[in-house]
C-alpha positions, 0 to 999 in steps of 0.5 A: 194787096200783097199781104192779103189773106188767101180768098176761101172758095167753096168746093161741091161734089154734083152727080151727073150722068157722065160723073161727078163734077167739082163746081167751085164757087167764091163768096159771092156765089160766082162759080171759078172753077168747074170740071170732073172729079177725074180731072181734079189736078187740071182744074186746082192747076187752073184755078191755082193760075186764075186765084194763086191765093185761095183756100178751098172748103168742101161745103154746098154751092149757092142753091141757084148756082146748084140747081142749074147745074143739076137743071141742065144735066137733067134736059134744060140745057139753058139753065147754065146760061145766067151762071155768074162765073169769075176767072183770071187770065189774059185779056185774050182768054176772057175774051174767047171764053166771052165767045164760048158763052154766046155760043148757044146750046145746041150749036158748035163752032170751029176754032177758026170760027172762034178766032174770028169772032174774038175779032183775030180770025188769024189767031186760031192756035191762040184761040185753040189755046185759049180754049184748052184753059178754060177753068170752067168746063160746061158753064164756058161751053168749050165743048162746043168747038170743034174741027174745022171739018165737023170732026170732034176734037180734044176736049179735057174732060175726054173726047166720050164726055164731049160726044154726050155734051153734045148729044145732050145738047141736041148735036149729033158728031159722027164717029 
């Protein structure tokens, strides 16, 4: 529909214990975008490719969508699992964030390991790329992919979030 009227998005502001996070939710309660206020050019960008025609209102996330949030950067590191979440891209990027979601809490991944599961073991700088472009930050676990060598890699939310995610959810990175 060319001529169709831009979607309105909410925009909440949710206080966790490594900064706020910006948690875009559409009318049906599914979340599109999330990522720290710090990174708030990154996430409109990114939202901006995944739905070019939205508006979006400061307001409150559907309370449910609030809650697990909340719940999981307060110990139930489970409670982002049956978050609804919409995006765009590729049939390639949703494929690899389909992955990132069935990597449980408390585990990680290598990008090699990534690219194997999306069935294109060769295509790890894809699914690393992929994984860069991820709009929704903790809910699509991309924090939990790392060298292949155990070390922490790149993260857009900073490499200190990444180490307390982890922590958070019960995996210990050296230095």
């Amino acid at each position: 529909m060319r001529n169709a009227p831009p979607e309105t998005l909410t925009l909440d502001r949710v206080a966790t214990p490594v900064g706020e996070v910006l948690l875009v939710t559409d009318g049906e309660g599914a979340v599109r975008a999330l990522d720290f206020s710090d990174y708030e050019a990154r996430m409109l960008r990114l939202l901006g490719r995944h739905s070019p025609a939205f508006t979006l209102d400061e307001g409150r996330a559907p309370e449910r969508v609030r809650r697990a949030v909340e719940a999981y950067f307060t110990g139930d590191v489970r409670a982002l699992d049956g978050v609804t979440v919409k995006t765009g891209g590729t049939a390639f990027q949703r494929t690899v964030w389909a992955a990132l979601r069935a990597i449980p809490a408390g585990q990680t991944r290598s990008y090699g390991q990534l690219a194997a599961a999306v069935g294109s073991p060769r295509a790890v700088r894809a699914a690393g790329l992929a994984n860069g472009q991820n709009p929704i930050a903790v809910i699509v676990p991309c924090h939990r992919v790392i060298g292949a060598n155990g070390a922490l890699t790149g993260y857009a939310g900073g490499l200190e979030r990444k180490r307390w995610l982890l922590n958070h959810e019960g995996v210990t990175i050296g230095s």
